[in-house]
Chimera marker file (.cmm) of the C-alpha trace (Angstrom):
<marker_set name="trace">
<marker id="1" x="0.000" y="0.000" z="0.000" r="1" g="1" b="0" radius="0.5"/>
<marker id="2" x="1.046" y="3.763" z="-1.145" r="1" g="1" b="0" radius="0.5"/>
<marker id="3" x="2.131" y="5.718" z="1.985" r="1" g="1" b="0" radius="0.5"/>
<marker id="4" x="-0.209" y="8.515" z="1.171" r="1" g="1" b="0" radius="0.5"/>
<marker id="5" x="-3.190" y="6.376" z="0.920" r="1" g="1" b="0" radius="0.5"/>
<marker id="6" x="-2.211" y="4.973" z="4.439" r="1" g="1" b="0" radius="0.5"/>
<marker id="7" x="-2.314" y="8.634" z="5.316" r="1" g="1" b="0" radius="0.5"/>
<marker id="8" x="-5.434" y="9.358" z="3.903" r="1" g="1" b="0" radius="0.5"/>
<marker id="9" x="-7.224" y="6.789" z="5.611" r="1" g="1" b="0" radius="0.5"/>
<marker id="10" x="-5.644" y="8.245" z="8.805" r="1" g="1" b="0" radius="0.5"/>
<marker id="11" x="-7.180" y="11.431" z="7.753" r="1" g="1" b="0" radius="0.5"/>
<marker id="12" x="-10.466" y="10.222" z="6.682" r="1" g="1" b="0" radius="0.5"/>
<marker id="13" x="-10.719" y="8.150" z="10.311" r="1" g="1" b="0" radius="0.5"/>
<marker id="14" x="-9.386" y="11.499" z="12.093" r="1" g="1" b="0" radius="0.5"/>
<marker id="15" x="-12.097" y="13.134" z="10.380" r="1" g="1" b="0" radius="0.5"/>
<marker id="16" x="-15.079" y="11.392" z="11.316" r="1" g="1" b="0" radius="0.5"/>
<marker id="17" x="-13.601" y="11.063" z="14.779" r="1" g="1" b="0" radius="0.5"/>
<marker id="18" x="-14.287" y="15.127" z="15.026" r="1" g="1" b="0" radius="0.5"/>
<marker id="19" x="-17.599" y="14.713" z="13.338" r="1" g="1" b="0" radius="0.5"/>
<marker id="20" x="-16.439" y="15.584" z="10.146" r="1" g="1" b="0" radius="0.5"/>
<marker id="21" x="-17.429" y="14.175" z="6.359" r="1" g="1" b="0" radius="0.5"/>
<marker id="22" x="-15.401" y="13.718" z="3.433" r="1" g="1" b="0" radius="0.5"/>
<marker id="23" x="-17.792" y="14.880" z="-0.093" r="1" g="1" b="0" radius="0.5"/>
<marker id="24" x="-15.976" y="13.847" z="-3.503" r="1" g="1" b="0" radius="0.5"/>
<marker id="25" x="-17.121" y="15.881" z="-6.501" r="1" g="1" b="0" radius="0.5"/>
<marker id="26" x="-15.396" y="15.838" z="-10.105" r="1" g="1" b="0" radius="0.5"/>
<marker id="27" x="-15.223" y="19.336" z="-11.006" r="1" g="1" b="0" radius="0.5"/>
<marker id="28" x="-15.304" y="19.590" z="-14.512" r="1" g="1" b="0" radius="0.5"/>
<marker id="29" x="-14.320" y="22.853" z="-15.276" r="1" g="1" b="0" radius="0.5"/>
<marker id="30" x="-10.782" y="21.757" z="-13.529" r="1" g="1" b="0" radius="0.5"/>
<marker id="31" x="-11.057" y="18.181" z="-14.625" r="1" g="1" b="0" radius="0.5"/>
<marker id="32" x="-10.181" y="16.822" z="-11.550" r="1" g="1" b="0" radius="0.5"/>
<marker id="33" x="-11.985" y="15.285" z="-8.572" r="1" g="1" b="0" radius="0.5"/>
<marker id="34" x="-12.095" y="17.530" z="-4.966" r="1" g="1" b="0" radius="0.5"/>
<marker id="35" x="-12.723" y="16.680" z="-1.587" r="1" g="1" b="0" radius="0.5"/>
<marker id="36" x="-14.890" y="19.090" z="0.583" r="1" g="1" b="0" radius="0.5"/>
<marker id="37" x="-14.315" y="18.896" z="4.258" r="1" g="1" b="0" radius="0.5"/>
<marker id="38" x="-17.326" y="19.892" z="6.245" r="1" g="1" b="0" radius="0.5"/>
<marker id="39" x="-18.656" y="19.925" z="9.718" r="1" g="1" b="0" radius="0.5"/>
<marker id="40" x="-22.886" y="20.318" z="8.598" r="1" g="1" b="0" radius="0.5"/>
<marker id="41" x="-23.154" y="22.639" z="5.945" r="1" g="1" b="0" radius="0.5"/>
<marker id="42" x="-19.884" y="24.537" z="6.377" r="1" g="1" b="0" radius="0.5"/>
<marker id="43" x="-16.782" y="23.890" z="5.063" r="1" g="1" b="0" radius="0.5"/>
<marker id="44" x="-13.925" y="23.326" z="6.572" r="1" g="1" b="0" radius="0.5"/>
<marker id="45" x="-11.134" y="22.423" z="4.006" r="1" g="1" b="0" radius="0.5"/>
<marker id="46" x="-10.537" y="20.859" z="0.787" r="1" g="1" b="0" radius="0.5"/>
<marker id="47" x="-8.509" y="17.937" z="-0.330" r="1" g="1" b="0" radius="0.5"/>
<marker id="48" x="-6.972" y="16.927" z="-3.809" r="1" g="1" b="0" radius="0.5"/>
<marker id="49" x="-5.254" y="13.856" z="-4.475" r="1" g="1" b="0" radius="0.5"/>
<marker id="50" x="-2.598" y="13.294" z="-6.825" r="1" g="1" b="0" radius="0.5"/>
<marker id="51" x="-0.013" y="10.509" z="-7.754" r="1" g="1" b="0" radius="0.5"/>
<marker id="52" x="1.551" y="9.789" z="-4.333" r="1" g="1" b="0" radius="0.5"/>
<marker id="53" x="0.135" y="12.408" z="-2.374" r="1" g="1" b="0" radius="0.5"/>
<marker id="54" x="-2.162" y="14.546" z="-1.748" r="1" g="1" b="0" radius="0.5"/>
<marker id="55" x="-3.070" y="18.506" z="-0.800" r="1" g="1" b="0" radius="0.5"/>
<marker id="56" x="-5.020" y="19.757" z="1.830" r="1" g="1" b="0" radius="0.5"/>
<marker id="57" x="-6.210" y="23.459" z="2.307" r="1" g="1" b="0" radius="0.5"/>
<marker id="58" x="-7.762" y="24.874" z="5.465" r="1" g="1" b="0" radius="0.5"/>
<marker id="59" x="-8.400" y="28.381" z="5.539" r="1" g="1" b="0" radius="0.5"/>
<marker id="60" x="-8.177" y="30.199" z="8.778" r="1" g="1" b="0" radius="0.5"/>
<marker id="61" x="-9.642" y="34.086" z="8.774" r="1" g="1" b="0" radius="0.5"/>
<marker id="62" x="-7.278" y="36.345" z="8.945" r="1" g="1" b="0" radius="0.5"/>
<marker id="63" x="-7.962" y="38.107" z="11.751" r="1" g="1" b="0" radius="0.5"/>
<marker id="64" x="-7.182" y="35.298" z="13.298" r="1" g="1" b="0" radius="0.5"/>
<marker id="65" x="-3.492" y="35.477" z="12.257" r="1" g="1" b="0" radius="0.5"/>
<marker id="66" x="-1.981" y="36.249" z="15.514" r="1" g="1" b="0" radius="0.5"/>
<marker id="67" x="-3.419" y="33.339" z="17.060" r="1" g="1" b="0" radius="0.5"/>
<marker id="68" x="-2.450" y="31.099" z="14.614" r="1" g="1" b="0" radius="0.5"/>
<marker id="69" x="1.297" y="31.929" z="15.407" r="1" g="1" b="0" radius="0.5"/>
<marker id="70" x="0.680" y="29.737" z="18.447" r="1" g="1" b="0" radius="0.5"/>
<marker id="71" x="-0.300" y="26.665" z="16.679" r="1" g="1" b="0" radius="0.5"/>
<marker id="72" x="2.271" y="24.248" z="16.464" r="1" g="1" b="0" radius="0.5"/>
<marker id="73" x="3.805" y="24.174" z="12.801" r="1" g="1" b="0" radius="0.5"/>
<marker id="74" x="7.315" y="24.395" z="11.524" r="1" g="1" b="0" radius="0.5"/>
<marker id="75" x="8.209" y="27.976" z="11.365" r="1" g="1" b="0" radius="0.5"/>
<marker id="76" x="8.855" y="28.087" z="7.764" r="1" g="1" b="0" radius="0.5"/>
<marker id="77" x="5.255" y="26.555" z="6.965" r="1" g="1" b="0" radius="0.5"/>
<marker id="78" x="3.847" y="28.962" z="9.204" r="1" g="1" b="0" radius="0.5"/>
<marker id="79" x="5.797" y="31.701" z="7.737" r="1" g="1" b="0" radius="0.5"/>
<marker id="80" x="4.893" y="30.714" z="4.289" r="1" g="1" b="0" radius="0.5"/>
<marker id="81" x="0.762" y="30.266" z="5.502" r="1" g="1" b="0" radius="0.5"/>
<marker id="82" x="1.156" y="33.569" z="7.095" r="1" g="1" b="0" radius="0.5"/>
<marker id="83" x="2.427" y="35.493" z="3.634" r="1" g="1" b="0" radius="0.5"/>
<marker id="84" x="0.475" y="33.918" z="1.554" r="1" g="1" b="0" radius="0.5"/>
<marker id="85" x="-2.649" y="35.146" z="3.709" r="1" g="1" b="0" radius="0.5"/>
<marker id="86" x="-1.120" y="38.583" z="3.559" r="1" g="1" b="0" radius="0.5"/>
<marker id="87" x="-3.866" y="41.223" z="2.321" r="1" g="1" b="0" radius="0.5"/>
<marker id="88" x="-6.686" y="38.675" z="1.776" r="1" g="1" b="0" radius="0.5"/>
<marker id="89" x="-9.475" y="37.724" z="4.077" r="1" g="1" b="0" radius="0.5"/>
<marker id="90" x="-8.345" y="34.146" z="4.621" r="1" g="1" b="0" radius="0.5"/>
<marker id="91" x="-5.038" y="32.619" z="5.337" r="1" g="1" b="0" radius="0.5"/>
<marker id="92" x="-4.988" y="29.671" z="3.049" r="1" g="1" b="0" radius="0.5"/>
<marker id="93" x="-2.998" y="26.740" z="5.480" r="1" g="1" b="0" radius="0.5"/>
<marker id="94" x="-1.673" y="24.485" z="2.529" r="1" g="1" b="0" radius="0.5"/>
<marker id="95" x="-0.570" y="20.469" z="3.617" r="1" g="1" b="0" radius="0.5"/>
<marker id="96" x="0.983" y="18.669" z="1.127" r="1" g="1" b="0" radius="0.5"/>
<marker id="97" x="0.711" y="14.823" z="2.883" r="1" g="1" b="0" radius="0.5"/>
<marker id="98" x="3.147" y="12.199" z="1.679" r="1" g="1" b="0" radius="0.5"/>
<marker id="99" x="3.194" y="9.983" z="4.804" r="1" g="1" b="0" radius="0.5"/>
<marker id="100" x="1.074" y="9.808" z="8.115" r="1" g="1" b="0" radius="0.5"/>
<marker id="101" x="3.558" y="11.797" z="9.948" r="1" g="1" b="0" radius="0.5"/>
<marker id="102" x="2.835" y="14.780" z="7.654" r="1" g="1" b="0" radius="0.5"/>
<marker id="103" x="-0.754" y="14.979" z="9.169" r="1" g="1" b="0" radius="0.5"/>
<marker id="104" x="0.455" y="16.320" z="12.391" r="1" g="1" b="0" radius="0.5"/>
<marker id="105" x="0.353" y="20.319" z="11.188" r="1" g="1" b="0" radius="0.5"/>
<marker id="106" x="-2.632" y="19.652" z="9.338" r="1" g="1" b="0" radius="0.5"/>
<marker id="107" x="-4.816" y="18.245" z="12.365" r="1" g="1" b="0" radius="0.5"/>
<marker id="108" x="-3.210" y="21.013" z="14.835" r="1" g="1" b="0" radius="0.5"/>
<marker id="109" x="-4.770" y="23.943" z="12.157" r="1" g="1" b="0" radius="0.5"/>
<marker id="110" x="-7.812" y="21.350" z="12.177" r="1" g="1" b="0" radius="0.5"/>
<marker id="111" x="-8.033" y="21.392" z="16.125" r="1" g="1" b="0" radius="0.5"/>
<marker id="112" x="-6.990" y="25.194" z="15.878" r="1" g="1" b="0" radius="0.5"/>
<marker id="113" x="-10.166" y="25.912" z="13.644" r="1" g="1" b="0" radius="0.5"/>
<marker id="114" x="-12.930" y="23.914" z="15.219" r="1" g="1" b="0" radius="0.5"/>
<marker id="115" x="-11.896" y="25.454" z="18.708" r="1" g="1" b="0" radius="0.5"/>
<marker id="116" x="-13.250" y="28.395" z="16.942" r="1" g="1" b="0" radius="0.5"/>
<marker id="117" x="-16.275" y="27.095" z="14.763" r="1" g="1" b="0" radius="0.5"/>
<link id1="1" id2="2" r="1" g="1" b="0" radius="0.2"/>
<link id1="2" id2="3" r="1" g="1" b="0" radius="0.2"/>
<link id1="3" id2="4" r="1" g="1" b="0" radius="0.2"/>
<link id1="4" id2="5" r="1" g="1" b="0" radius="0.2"/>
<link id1="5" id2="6" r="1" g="1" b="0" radius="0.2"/>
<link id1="6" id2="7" r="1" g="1" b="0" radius="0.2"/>
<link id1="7" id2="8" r="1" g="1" b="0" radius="0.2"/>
<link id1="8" id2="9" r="1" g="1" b="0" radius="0.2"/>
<link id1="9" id2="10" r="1" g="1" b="0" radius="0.2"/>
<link id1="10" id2="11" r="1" g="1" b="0" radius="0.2"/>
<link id1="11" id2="12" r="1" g="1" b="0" radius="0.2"/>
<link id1="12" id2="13" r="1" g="1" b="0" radius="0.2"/>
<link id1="13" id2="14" r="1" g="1" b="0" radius="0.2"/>
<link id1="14" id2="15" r="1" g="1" b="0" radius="0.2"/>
<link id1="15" id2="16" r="1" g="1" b="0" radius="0.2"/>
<link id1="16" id2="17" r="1" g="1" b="0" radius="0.2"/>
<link id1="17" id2="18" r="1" g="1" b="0" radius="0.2"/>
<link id1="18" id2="19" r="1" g="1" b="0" radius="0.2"/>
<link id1="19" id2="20" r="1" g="1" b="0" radius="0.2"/>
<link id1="20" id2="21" r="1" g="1" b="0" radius="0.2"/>
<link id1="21" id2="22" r="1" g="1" b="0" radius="0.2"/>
<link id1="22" id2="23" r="1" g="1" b="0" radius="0.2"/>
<link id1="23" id2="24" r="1" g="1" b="0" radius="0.2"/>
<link id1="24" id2="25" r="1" g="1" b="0" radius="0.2"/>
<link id1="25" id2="26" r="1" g="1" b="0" radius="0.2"/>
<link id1="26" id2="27" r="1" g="1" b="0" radius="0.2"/>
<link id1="27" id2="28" r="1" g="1" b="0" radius="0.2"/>
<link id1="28" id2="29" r="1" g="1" b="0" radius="0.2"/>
<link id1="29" id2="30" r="1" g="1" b="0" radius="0.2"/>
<link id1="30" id2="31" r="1" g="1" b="0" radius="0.2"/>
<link id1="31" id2="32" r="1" g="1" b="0" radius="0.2"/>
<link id1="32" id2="33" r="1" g="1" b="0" radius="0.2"/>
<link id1="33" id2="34" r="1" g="1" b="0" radius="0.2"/>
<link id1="34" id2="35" r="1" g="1" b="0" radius="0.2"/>
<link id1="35" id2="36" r="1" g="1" b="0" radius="0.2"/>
<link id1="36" id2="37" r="1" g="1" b="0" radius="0.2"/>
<link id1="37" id2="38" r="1" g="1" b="0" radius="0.2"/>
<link id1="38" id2="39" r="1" g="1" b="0" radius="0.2"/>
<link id1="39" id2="40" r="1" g="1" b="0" radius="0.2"/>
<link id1="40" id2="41" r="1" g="1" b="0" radius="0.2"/>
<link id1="41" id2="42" r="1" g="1" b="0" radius="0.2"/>
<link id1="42" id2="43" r="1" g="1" b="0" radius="0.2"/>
<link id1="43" id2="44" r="1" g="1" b="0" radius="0.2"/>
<link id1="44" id2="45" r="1" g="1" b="0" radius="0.2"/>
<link id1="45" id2="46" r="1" g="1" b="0" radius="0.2"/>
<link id1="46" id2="47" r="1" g="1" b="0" radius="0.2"/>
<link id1="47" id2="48" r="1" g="1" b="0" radius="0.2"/>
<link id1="48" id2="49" r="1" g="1" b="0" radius="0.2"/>
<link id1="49" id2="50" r="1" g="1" b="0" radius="0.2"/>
<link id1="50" id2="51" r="1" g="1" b="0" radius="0.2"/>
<link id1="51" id2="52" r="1" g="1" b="0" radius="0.2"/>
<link id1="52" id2="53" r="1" g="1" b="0" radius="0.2"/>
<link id1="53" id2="54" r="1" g="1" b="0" radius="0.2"/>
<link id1="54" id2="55" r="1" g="1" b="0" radius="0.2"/>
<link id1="55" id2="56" r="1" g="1" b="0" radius="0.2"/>
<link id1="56" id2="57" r="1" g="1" b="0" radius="0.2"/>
<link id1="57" id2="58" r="1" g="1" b="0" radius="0.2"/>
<link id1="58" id2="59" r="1" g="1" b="0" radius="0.2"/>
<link id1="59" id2="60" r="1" g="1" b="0" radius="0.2"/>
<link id1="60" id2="61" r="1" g="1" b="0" radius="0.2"/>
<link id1="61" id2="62" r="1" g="1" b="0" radius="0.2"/>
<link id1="62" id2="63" r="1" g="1" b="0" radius="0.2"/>
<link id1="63" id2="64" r="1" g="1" b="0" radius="0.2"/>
<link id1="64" id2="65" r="1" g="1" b="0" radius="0.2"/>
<link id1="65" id2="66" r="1" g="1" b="0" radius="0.2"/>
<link id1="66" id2="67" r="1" g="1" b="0" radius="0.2"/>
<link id1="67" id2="68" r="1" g="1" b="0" radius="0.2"/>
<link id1="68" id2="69" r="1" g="1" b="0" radius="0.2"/>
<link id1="69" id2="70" r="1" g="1" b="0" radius="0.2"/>
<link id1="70" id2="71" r="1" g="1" b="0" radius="0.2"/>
<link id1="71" id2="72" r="1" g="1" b="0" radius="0.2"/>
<link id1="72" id2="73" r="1" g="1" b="0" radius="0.2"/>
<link id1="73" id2="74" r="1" g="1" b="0" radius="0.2"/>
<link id1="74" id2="75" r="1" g="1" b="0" radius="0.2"/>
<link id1="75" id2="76" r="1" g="1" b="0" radius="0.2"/>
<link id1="76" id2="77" r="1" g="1" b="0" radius="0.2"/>
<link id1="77" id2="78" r="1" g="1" b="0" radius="0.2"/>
<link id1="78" id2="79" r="1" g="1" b="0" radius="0.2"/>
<link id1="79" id2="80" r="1" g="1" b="0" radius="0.2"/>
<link id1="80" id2="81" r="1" g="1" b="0" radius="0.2"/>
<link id1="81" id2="82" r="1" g="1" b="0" radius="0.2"/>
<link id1="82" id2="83" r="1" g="1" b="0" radius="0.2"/>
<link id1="83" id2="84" r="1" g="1" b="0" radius="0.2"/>
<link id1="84" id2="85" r="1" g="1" b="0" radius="0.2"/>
<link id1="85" id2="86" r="1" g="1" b="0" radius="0.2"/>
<link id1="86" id2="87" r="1" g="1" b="0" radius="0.2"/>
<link id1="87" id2="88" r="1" g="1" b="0" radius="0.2"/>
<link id1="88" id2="89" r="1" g="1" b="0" radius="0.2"/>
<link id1="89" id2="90" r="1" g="1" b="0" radius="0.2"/>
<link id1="90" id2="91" r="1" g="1" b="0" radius="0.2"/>
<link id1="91" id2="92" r="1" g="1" b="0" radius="0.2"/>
<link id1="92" id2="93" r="1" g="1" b="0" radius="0.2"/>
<link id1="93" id2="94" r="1" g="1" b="0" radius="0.2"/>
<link id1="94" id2="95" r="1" g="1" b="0" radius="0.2"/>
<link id1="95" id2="96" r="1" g="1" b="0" radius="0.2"/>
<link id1="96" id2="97" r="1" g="1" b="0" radius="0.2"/>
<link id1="97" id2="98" r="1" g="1" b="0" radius="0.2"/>
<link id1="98" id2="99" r="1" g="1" b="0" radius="0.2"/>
<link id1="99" id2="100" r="1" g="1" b="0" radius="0.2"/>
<link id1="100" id2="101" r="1" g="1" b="0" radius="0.2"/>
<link id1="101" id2="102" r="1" g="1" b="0" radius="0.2"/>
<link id1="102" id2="103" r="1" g="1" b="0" radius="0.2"/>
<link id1="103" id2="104" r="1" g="1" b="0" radius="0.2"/>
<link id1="104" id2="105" r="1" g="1" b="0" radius="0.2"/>
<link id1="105" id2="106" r="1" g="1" b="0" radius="0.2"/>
<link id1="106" id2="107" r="1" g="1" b="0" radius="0.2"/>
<link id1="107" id2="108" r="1" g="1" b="0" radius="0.2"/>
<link id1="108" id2="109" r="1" g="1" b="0" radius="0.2"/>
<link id1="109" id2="110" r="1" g="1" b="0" radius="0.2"/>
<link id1="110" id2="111" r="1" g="1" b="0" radius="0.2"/>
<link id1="111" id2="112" r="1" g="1" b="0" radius="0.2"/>
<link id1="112" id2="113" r="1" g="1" b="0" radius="0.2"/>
<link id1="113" id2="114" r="1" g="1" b="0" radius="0.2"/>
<link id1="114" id2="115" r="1" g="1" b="0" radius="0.2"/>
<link id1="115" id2="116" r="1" g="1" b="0" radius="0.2"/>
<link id1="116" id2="117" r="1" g="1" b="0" radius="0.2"/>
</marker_set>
Protein backbone atom coordinates (compact mmCIF):
# COMPACT_ATOMS: atom_id res chain seq x y z
CA UNK A 1 0.00 0.00 0.00
CA UNK A 2 1.05 3.76 -1.15
CA UNK A 3 2.13 5.72 1.99
CA UNK A 4 -0.21 8.51 1.17
CA UNK A 5 -3.19 6.38 0.92
CA UNK A 6 -2.21 4.97 4.44
CA UNK A 7 -2.31 8.63 5.32
CA UNK A 8 -5.43 9.36 3.90
CA UNK A 9 -7.22 6.79 5.61
CA UNK A 10 -5.64 8.24 8.81
CA UNK A 11 -7.18 11.43 7.75
CA UNK A 12 -10.47 10.22 6.68
CA UNK A 13 -10.72 8.15 10.31
CA UNK A 14 -9.39 11.50 12.09
CA UNK A 15 -12.10 13.13 10.38
CA UNK A 16 -15.08 11.39 11.32
CA UNK A 17 -13.60 11.06 14.78
CA UNK A 18 -14.29 15.13 15.03
CA UNK A 19 -17.60 14.71 13.34
CA UNK A 20 -16.44 15.58 10.15
CA UNK A 21 -17.43 14.18 6.36
CA UNK A 22 -15.40 13.72 3.43
CA UNK A 23 -17.79 14.88 -0.09
CA UNK A 24 -15.98 13.85 -3.50
CA UNK A 25 -17.12 15.88 -6.50
CA UNK A 26 -15.40 15.84 -10.10
CA UNK A 27 -15.22 19.34 -11.01
CA UNK A 28 -15.30 19.59 -14.51
CA UNK A 29 -14.32 22.85 -15.28
CA UNK A 30 -10.78 21.76 -13.53
CA UNK A 31 -11.06 18.18 -14.62
CA UNK A 32 -10.18 16.82 -11.55
CA UNK A 33 -11.98 15.29 -8.57
CA UNK A 34 -12.09 17.53 -4.97
CA UNK A 35 -12.72 16.68 -1.59
CA UNK A 36 -14.89 19.09 0.58
CA UNK A 37 -14.31 18.90 4.26
CA UNK A 38 -17.33 19.89 6.25
CA UNK A 39 -18.66 19.93 9.72
CA UNK A 40 -22.89 20.32 8.60
CA UNK A 41 -23.15 22.64 5.94
CA UNK A 42 -19.88 24.54 6.38
CA UNK A 43 -16.78 23.89 5.06
CA UNK A 44 -13.93 23.33 6.57
CA UNK A 45 -11.13 22.42 4.01
CA UNK A 46 -10.54 20.86 0.79
CA UNK A 47 -8.51 17.94 -0.33
CA UNK A 48 -6.97 16.93 -3.81
CA UNK A 49 -5.25 13.86 -4.47
CA UNK A 50 -2.60 13.29 -6.83
CA UNK A 51 -0.01 10.51 -7.75
CA UNK A 52 1.55 9.79 -4.33
CA UNK A 53 0.13 12.41 -2.37
CA UNK A 54 -2.16 14.55 -1.75
CA UNK A 55 -3.07 18.51 -0.80
CA UNK A 56 -5.02 19.76 1.83
CA UNK A 57 -6.21 23.46 2.31
CA UNK A 58 -7.76 24.87 5.46
CA UNK A 59 -8.40 28.38 5.54
CA UNK A 60 -8.18 30.20 8.78
CA UNK A 61 -9.64 34.09 8.77
CA UNK A 62 -7.28 36.34 8.95
CA UNK A 63 -7.96 38.11 11.75
CA UNK A 64 -7.18 35.30 13.30
CA UNK A 65 -3.49 35.48 12.26
CA UNK A 66 -1.98 36.25 15.51
CA UNK A 67 -3.42 33.34 17.06
CA UNK A 68 -2.45 31.10 14.61
CA UNK A 69 1.30 31.93 15.41
CA UNK A 70 0.68 29.74 18.45
CA UNK A 71 -0.30 26.66 16.68
CA UNK A 72 2.27 24.25 16.46
CA UNK A 73 3.81 24.17 12.80
CA UNK A 74 7.32 24.39 11.52
CA UNK A 75 8.21 27.98 11.36
CA UNK A 76 8.86 28.09 7.76
CA UNK A 77 5.26 26.56 6.97
CA UNK A 78 3.85 28.96 9.20
CA UNK A 79 5.80 31.70 7.74
CA UNK A 80 4.89 30.71 4.29
CA UNK A 81 0.76 30.27 5.50
CA UNK A 82 1.16 33.57 7.09
CA UNK A 83 2.43 35.49 3.63
CA UNK A 84 0.47 33.92 1.55
CA UNK A 85 -2.65 35.15 3.71
CA UNK A 86 -1.12 38.58 3.56
CA UNK A 87 -3.87 41.22 2.32
CA UNK A 88 -6.69 38.67 1.78
CA UNK A 89 -9.47 37.72 4.08
CA UNK A 90 -8.35 34.15 4.62
CA UNK A 91 -5.04 32.62 5.34
CA UNK A 92 -4.99 29.67 3.05
CA UNK A 93 -3.00 26.74 5.48
CA UNK A 94 -1.67 24.49 2.53
CA UNK A 95 -0.57 20.47 3.62
CA UNK A 96 0.98 18.67 1.13
CA UNK A 97 0.71 14.82 2.88
CA UNK A 98 3.15 12.20 1.68
CA UNK A 99 3.19 9.98 4.80
CA UNK A 100 1.07 9.81 8.11
CA UNK A 101 3.56 11.80 9.95
CA UNK A 102 2.84 14.78 7.65
CA UNK A 103 -0.75 14.98 9.17
CA UNK A 104 0.46 16.32 12.39
CA UNK A 105 0.35 20.32 11.19
CA UNK A 106 -2.63 19.65 9.34
CA UNK A 107 -4.82 18.25 12.36
CA UNK A 108 -3.21 21.01 14.84
CA UNK A 109 -4.77 23.94 12.16
CA UNK A 110 -7.81 21.35 12.18
CA UNK A 111 -8.03 21.39 16.13
CA UNK A 112 -6.99 25.19 15.88
CA UNK A 113 -10.17 25.91 13.64
CA UNK A 114 -12.93 23.91 15.22
CA UNK A 115 -11.90 25.45 18.71
CA UNK A 116 -13.25 28.40 16.94
CA UNK A 117 -16.27 27.09 14.76
Amino acid sequence: MQASFAAYEDLASYLAAHGLELGWKYYRDGGAWLCRIVKGKKTLAWLSAWNGYFMTTVYVASKLAEELERVPLAPEALRAMLSAGEGRKHIPCTFTIRTPNDLLGLYAVVEFKLERA
